[in-house]
C-alpha positions in Angstrom: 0.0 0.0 0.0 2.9 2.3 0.7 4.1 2.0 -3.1 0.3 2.8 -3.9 0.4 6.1 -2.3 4.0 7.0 -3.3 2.7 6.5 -6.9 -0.3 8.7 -6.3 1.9 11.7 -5.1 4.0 11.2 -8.1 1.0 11.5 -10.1 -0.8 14.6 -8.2 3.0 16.5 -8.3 3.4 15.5 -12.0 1.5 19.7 -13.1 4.1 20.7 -10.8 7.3 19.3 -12.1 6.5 18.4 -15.4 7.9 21.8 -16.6 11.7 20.0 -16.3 12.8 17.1 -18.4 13.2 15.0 -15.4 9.8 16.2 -14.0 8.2 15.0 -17.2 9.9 11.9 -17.4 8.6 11.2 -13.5 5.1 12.3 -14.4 4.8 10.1 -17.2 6.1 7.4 -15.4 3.7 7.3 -12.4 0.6 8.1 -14.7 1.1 4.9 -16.4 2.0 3.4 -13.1 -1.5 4.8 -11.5 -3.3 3.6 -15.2 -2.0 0.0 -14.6 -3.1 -0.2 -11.1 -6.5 0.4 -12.0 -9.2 -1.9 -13.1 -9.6 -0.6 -16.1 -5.8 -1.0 -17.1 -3.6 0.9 -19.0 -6.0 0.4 -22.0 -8.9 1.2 -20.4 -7.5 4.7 -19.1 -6.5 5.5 -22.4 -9.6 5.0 -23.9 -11.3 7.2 -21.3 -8.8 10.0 -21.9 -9.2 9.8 -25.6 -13.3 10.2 -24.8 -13.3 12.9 -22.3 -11.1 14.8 -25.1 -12.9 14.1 -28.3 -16.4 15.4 -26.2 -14.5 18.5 -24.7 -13.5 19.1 -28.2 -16.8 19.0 -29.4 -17.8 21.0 -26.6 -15.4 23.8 -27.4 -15.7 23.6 -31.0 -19.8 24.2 -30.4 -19.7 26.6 -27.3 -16.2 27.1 -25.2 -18.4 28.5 -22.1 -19.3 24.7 -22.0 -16.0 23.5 -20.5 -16.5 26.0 -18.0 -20.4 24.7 -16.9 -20.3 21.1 -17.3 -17.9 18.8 -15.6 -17.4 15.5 -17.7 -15.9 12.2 -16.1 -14.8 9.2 -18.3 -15.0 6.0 -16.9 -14.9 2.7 -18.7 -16.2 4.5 -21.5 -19.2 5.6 -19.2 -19.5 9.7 -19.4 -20.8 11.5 -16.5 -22.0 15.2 -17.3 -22.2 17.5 -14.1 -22.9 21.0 -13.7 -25.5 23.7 -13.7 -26.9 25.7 -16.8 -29.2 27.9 -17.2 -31.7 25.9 -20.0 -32.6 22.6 -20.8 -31.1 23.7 -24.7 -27.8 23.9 -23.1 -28.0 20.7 -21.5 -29.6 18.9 -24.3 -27.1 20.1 -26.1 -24.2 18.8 -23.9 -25.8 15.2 -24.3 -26.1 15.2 -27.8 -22.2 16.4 -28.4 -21.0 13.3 -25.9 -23.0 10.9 -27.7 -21.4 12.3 -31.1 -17.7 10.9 -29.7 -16.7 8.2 -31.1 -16.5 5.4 -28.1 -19.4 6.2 -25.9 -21.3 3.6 -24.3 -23.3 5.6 -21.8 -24.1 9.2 -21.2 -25.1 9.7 -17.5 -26.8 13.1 -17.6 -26.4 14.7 -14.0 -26.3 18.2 -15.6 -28.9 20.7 -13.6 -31.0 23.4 -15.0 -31.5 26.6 -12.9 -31.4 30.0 -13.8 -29.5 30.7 -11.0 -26.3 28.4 -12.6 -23.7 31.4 -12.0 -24.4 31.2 -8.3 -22.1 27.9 -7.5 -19.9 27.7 -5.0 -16.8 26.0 -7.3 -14.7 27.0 -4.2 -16.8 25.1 -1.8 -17.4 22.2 -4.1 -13.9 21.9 -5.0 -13.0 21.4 -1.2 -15.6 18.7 -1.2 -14.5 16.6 -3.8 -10.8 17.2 -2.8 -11.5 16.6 1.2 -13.4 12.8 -0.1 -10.7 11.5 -2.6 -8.2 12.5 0.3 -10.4 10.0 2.9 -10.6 7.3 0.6 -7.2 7.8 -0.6 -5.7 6.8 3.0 -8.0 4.7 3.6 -6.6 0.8 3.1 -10.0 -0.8 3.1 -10.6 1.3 -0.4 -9.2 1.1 -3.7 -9.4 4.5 -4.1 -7.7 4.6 -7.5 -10.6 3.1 -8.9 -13.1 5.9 -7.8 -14.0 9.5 -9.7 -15.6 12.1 -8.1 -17.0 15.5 -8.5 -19.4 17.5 -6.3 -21.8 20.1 -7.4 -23.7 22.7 -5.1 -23.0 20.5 -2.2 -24.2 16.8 -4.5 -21.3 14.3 -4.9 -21.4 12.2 -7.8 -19.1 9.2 -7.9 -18.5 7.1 -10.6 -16.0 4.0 -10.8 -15.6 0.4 -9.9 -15.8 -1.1 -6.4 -14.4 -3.8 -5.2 -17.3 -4.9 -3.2 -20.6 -3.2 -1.8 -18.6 -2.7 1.5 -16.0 -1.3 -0.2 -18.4 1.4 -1.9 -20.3 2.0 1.6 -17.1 3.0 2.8 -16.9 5.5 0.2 -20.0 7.2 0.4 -19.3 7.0 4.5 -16.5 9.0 4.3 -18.8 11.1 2.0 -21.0 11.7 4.5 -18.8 13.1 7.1 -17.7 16.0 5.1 -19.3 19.4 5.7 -21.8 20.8 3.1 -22.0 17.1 1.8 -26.4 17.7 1.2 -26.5 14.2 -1.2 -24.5 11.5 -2.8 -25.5 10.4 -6.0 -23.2 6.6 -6.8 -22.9 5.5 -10.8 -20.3 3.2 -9.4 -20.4 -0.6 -10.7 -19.8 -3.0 -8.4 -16.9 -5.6 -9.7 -17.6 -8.9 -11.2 -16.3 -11.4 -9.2 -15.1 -14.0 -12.3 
């Protein structure tokens, strides 16, 4: 577990040093090391990266002030849209341009409509989703790698793989305990045992 963590600070310091050779070279390094930890695999993470790009290009090539409203999450070639806009146009929209890139299995469609869209505490929800992946992160009874989260207006939305139902309890648990937490809102699949 120890090697687990050591490769998940090379990968959350690889922004910060990947402006050196040697800081690149690390960076790459422990990304691929975090990808092949995964469930998913090396494979699997690149596919997802090559999704959540192909839909933010779409996104930017229609409307740039859509990267800004709508948070998208890849996983296993499952997109989750997030966010708040202010008509159902817009978040039509949003779903119709993922389901244009080429690889999509599933569009989850989380995306809010409120006129009030502007008035979103990013600050607040940032802390959220960085105070959870920190819990589950040091927590040795969860796979954490395997989890993505993102929290809007207070609602955490997790999508991944767990290893078991306990396991994903666990998750939501830790969920819980954080302040301004109002819901939690799981697309997480629970792991085939083969």
């Amino acid at each position: 577990m120890k090697y687990f963590r050591l490769i998940l600070v090379l990968f959350f310091a690889y922004p910060l040093g990947a402006c050196t050779p040697i800081g690149a070279v690390v960076g790459v390094g422990a990304v691929a090391g975090v990808a092949a930890y995964q469930e998913r695999g090396i494979d699997g993470v690149a596919r997802d990266i090559k999704i959540a790009t192909r839909i933010k290009d779409r996104f930017f090539q229609h409307d740039h002030k859509l990267l800004t409203d709508i948070g998208i999450e890849v996983y296993e070639s499952r997109v989750l849209l997030t966010g708040h806009v202010a008509d159902e146009n817009i978040r039509a929209t949003a779903v119709r341009l993922s389901w244009q890139a080429d690889g999509v299995q599933e569009v989850i469609n989380e995306i809010i409509v409120t006129p009030d869209g502007s008035i979103i505490d990013t600050a607040r929800d940032a802390w959220i989703t960085g105070s959870l992946q920190s819990k589950i992160t040091f927590d040795d009874d969860i796979l954490a790698i395997n989890y993505a989260a993102e929290t809007v207006g207070g609602v955490v939305y997790l999508i991944g793989i767990a290893q078991s139902e306990a396991e994903l309890e666990r998750v939501k648990n830790h969920a819980r305990s954080i302040s301004y937490v109002q819901r939690i809102i799981s697309h997480v699949r629970i792991k085939q045992v083969e």
